[in-house]
N, C-alpha and C positions, 0 to 999 in steps of 0.2 A: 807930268807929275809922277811922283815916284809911287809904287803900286804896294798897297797895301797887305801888312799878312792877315792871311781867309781866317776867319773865325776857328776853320778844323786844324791849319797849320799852326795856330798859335797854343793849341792844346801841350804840343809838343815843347812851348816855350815856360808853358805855366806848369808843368808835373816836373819841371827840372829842376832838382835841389844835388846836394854834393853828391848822394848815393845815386839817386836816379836820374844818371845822366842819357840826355836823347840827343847824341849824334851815332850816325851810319860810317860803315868804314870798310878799304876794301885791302888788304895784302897781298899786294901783285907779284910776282916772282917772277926775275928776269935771265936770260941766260946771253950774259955779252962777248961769250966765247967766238962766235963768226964777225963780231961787230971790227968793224976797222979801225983803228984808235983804241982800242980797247973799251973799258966800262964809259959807259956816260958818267960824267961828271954833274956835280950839282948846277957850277954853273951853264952848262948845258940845257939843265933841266927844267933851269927859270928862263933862260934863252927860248926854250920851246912855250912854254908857258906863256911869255909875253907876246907872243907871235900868235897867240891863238886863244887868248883870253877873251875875245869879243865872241867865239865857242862855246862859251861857256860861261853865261852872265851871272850863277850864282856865287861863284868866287868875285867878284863885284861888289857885292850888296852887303850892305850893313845897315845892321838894324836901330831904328829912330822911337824911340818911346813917346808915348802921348802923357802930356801931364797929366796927374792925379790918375794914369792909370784910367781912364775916362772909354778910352776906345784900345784896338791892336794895335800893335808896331807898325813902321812902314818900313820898308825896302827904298836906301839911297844909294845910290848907285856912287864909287869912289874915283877919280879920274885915276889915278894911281893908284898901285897896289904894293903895299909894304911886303916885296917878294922875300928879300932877306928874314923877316921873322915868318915870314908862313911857312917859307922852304926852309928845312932844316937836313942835318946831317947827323949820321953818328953808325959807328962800329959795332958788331957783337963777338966777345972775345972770342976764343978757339975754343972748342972746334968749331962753332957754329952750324950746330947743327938746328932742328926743325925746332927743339924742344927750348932750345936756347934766343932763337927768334921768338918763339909764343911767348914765351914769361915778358921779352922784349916790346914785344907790340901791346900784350894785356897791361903793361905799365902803361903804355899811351891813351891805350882805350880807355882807362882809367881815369882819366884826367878831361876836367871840363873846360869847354872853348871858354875863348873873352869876348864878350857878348859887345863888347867896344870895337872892337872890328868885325870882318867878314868872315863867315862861321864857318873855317874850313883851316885846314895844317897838314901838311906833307912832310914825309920821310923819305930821305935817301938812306937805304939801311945796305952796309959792307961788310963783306965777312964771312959772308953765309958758306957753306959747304962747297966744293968742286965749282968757286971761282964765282958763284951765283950774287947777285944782292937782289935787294930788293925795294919797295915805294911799298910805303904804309899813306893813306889817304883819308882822311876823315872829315864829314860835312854834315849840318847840324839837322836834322830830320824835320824843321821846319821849313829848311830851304830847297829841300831833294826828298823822294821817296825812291826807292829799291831800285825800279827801271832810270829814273831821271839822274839817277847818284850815278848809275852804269855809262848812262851816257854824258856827263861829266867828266869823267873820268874817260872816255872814248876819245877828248876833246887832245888829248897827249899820246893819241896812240896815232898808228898805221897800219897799212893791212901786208905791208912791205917793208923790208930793213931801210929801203931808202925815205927817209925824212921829203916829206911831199910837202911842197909850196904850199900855202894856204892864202888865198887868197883876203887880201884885206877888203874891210867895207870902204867903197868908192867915196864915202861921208864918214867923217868918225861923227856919231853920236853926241852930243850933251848927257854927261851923265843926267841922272833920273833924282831932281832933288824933293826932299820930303817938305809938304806944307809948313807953311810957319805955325807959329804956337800958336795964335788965336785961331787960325783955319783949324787944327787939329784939336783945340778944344770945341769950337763950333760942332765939328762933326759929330766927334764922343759924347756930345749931349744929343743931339740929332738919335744918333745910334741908341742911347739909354734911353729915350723917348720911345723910340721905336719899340723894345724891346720885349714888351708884354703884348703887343701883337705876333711875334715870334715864339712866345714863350705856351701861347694858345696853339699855336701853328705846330709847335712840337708835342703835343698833349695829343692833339685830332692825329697826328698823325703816326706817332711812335706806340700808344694804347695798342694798337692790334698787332706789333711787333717785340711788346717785351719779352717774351720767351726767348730771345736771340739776343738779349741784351744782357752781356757780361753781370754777374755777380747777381743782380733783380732775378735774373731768370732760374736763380735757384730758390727763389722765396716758396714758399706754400702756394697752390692758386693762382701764379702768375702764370699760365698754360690756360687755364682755366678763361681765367679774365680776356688771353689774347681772344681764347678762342669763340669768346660770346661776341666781343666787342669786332671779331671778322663776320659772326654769322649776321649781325646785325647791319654790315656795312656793304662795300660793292662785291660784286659776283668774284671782282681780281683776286679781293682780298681772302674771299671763300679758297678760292681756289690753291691758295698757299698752302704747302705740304707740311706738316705737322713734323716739330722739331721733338727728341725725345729730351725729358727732361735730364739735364747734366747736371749731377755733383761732385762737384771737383773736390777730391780726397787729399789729404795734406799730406808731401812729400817733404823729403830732407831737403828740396829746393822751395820750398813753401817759404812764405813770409818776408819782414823786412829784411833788405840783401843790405850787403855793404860798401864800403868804397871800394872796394877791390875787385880785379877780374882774374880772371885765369881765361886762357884760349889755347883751343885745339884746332889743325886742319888735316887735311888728305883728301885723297882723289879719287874716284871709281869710275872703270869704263862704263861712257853712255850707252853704247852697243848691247854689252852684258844688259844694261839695266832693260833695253828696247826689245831686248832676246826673251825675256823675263814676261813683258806685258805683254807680247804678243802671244806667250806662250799661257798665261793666266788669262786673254782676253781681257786687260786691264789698262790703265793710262801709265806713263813716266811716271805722274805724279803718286800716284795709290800704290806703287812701288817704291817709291822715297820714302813715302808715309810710313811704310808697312815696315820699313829698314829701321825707321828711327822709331816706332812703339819696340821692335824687336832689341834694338838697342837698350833701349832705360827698359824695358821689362827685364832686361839682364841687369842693369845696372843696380837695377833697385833690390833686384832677389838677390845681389850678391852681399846687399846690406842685409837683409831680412827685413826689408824695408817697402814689399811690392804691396799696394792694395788689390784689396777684391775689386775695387769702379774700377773702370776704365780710366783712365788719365782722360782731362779736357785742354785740348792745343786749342790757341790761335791762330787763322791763317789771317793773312792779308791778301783782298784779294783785289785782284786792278779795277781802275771802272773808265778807264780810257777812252773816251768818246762817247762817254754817257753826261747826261746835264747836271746830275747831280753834283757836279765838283766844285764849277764857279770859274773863281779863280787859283783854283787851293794849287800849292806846290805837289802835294801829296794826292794824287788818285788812286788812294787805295780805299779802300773800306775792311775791317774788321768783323769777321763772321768767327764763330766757334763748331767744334766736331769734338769727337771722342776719340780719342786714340786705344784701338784694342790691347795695351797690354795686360790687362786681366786673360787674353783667350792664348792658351796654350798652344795650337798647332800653329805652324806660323801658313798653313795654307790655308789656314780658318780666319786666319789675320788679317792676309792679305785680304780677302774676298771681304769684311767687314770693316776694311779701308774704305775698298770700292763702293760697297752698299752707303756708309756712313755721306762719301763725296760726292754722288749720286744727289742724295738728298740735297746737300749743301746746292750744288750747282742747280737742281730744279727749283728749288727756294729764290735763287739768286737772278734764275729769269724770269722768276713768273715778277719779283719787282726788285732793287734793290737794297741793300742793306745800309741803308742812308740814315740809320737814328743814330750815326756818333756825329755826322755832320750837321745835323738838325740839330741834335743837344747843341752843339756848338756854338751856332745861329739863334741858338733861344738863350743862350745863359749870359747878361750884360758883359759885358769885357773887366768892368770893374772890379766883378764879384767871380769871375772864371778862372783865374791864378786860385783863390782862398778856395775855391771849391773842386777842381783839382785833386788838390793837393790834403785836404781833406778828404776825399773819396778814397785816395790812395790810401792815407794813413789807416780809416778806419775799415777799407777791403782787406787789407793786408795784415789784420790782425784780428779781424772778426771771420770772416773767410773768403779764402782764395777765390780771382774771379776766376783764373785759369791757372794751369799748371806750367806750362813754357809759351813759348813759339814758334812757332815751323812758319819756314817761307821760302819758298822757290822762286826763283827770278831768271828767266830765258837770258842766254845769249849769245853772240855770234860763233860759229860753228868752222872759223876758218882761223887761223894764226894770228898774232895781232903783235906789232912790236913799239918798244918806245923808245924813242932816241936814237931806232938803231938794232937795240936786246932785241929778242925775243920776247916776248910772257909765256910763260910756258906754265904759268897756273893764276888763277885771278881765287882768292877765297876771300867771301863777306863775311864780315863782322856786324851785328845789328844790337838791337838794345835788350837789358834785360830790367825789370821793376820790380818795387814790392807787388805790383799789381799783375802783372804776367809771367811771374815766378823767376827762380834763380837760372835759368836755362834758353838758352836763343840758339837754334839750329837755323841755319841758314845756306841755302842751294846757289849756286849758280853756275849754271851750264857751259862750256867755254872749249871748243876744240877739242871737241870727240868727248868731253869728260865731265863729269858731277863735282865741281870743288866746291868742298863743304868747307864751313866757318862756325865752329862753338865756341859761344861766349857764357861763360860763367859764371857766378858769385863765388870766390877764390874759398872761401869759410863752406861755403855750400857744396860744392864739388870738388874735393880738392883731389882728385884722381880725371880729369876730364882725359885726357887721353884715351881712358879707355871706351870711352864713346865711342872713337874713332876708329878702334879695332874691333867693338862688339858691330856698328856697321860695316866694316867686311867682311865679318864672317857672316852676317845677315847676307849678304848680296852672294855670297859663297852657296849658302843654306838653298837660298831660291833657285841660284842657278841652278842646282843639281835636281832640285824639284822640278825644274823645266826639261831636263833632260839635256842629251847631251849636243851640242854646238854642231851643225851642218858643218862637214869643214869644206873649204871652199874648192870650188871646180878643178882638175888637176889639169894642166896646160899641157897637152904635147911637148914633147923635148925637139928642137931643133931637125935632129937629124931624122927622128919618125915623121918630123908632119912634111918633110922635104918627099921621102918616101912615099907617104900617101898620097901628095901630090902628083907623083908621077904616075903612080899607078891608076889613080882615077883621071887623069891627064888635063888636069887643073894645074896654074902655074906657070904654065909653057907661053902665056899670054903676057905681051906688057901690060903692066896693071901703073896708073899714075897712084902714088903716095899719095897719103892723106893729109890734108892740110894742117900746118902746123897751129898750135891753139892761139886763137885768136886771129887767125885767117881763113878768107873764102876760100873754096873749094875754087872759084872760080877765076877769081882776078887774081889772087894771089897779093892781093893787098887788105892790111889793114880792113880789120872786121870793121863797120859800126862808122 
């Protein structure tokens, strides 16, 4: 039977209207200069697709509504895949350059899936600078979160130019079909039955966690409330480290955004950034962090637009192999921190990153941050689209639950090719709301490097590039507060270390070579 969407991933289905759209997206950059044949061709790139679709089971699935809205959708699995309209093609005129791609792709991002097919679209994009194109990818964020969209999208790559066999399953499958109507209204009354026992379940258990709960936890006395209702409760719950109260200040990215996007990217060495925490005693991430308050603390003074609070970001943060998921697509969970750009020095900054993530991360062991997925499970299916979407309208105009999103997402640290190209940059694209403001900063780590992904509300930002250069001069600023770069070991020149050999009468001995990589020392065969 076809599997169900989790009560948390359907949130994502029910806050989507024209302006707030929630799908993930990634802009891959390819470089098909060494490739043989030249560029990959589109139909190439449905060619690889159909070879390894069983890879990758959310380009698959399309979603099956429950009459009267009674319960969630279900995931049916389609024998075929209508490649022609998902793969698509098109050109960016000359020069095509970086800026000419972003207006290019923030057009797409713009644009909402057809909820009648499988929640995903691809772009073959030509044209780009010095012979480059590129794969614009987008999937709807109830089918994929951050890590699982990465590996998705993994499912068309290689770790080599050469296009490697994929092996087919020895059974093809029965696609995965959704219950009949009467079974699916059976259920959704089952479920609405259920669901004031869930709705008590979330009461017991979220009370001692509202202070971390977006928008509530800036009311009067909600700190207050957690914190009698934890002295009263288990020793775990005592034990939880005390959040300070956030008020999220209203920025020129405040409020309801609109249909439009604008997008920036670029790149920063990892190294630098690793030179950086090691030399502040700090993580990658508290240095991301510390780059991007330094960014909009600049962006906003240059409006005359900076508040006295602290900015409040959203992280997302994994909960991969924790119980709290279920079945959800999405393992993430949503916690909030303060982003210092009220504090002037940026070494004051960074260090009130760390203090702030600190907190976060000892919060996040002592238990999870599991009341968005609880609301979820408590609020009937019927009535969670209308409330939503309601939350949204009247957060977003009564006040801000956050100011943007920040999110960092790991990943592989070695080359990666498709069809052939290289990638030679992977940058995310994520969502932005009335409810998590006009701004989406977005990380992902990929062969030595940071490629960043801003998405913006085009009315709200409409200089975003400069984001993108106030973050390297951030990373510029730190490096040089780290001091200055080891440089690396000087190697002997040929003809001295032949010298020194002689002299200390080393050398004069047959010595066997070292085995070549990926062979023994000793057989001289094939490692492994």
């Amino acid at each position: 039977m076809a599997q169900q969407v989790s009560a948390f991933d359907a949130q994502f289905l029910n806050f989507e209207t024209p302006t707030n759209l929630a799908h993930i997206a990634a802009l891959t950059i390819l470089d098909p200069s060494d490739r043989p044949g030249g560029a990959p061709t589109r139909e190439e790139l449905i060619a690889l697709l159909r070879r390894r679709l069983h890879l990758a089971p959310p380009l698959r699935r399309r979603l099956v509504e429950v009459p009267f809205g009674l319960d969630h959708p279900y995931w049916a699995e389609d024998r075929e895949v209508d490649f022609d309209y998902h793969v698509r093609e098109l050109a960016l005129p000359p020069p095509g350059d970086d800026h000419k791609l972003a207006e290019q792709v923030a057009r797409l991002h713009g644009r909402r899936l057809d909820r009648g097919r499988p929640l995903w679209e691809l772009y073959l994009i030509h044209g780009l600078a010095e012979g480059r194109m590129a794969v614009y990818t987008k999937v709807h964020h109830a089918a994929v979160d951050g890590v699982t969209g990465a590996e998705v999208l993994a499912a068309l790559m290689d770790f080599g130019p050469q296009v490697s066999d994929t092996p087919l399953p020895e059974e093809e499958a029965e696609p995965q079909r959704a219950p009949d109507v009467v079974e699916m209204v059976v259920r959704g009354v089952a479920r609405v039955l259920d669901n004031p026992l869930a709705l008590l379940r979330f009461v017991a258990e979220a009370v001692p966690r509202l202070d971390e709960v977006p928008f509530v936890a800036q009311l009067p006395g909600v700190g207050r409330v957690s914190r009698f209702v934890r002295g009263i409760g288990s020793d775990a719950d005592v034990s939880l480290p005390e959040l300070p109260r956030m008020v999220v200040p209203r920025t020129p990215f405040s409020g309801p955004i609109s249909e439009h996007r604008r997008f920036a990217f670029g790149e920063l060495p990892l190294d630098e950034v690793k030179r950086i925490k090691n030399a502040f005693g700090v993580t990658v991430n508290d240095v991301v962090m510390a780059m991007c308050a330094t960014a909009l603390r600049r962006w906003l003074a240059s409006r005359d637009e900076l508040p006295r609070q602290p900015l409040v970001a959203g992280i997302p943060v994994s909960t991969r192999g924790q119980p709290v998921n279920g079945s959800a697509a999405n393992e993430v969970m949503l916690t909030m921190t303060t982003l210092p750009t009220d504090v002037a020095d940026p070494g004051d900054r960074l260090r009130s990153v760390n203090r702030s993530m600190r907190l976060v991360k000892e919060r996040l062991a002592a238990a999870p941050a599991a009341w968005l997925l609880e609301f979820s499970q408590a609020m009937p299916a019927a009535l969670s689209a209308l409330a939503a979407r309601s939350a949204f309208r009247i957060a977003s105009r009564r006040a801000p639950a956050m100011n943007l999103m920040i999110s960092n997402v790991p990943g592989p640290q070695s080359p990666l090719y498709v069809c052939g190209a290289r990638v030679v940059a992977l940058h995310p694209m994520s969502v932005i709301t009335d409810v998590s403001g006009g701004v989406n900063i977005t990380v992902f780590s990929y062969d030595g490097r940071l490629d960043f992904g801003i998405v913006a509300d085009r009315e709200m930002v409409p200089d975003v590039w400069n984001l993108i250069d106030y973050l390297r001069d951030s990373l510029a600023e730190y490096g040089t507060m780290a001091g200055p770069a080891e440089p690396p070991a000087a190697q002997p020149r040929r003809r001295e270390k032949k010298d020194a050999e002689k002299a200390t009468g080393k050398g004069t001995e047959k010595t066997e070579r070292p085995p070549k990589a990926g062979r023994s020392a000793k057989t001289r065969k094939p490692a492994g």
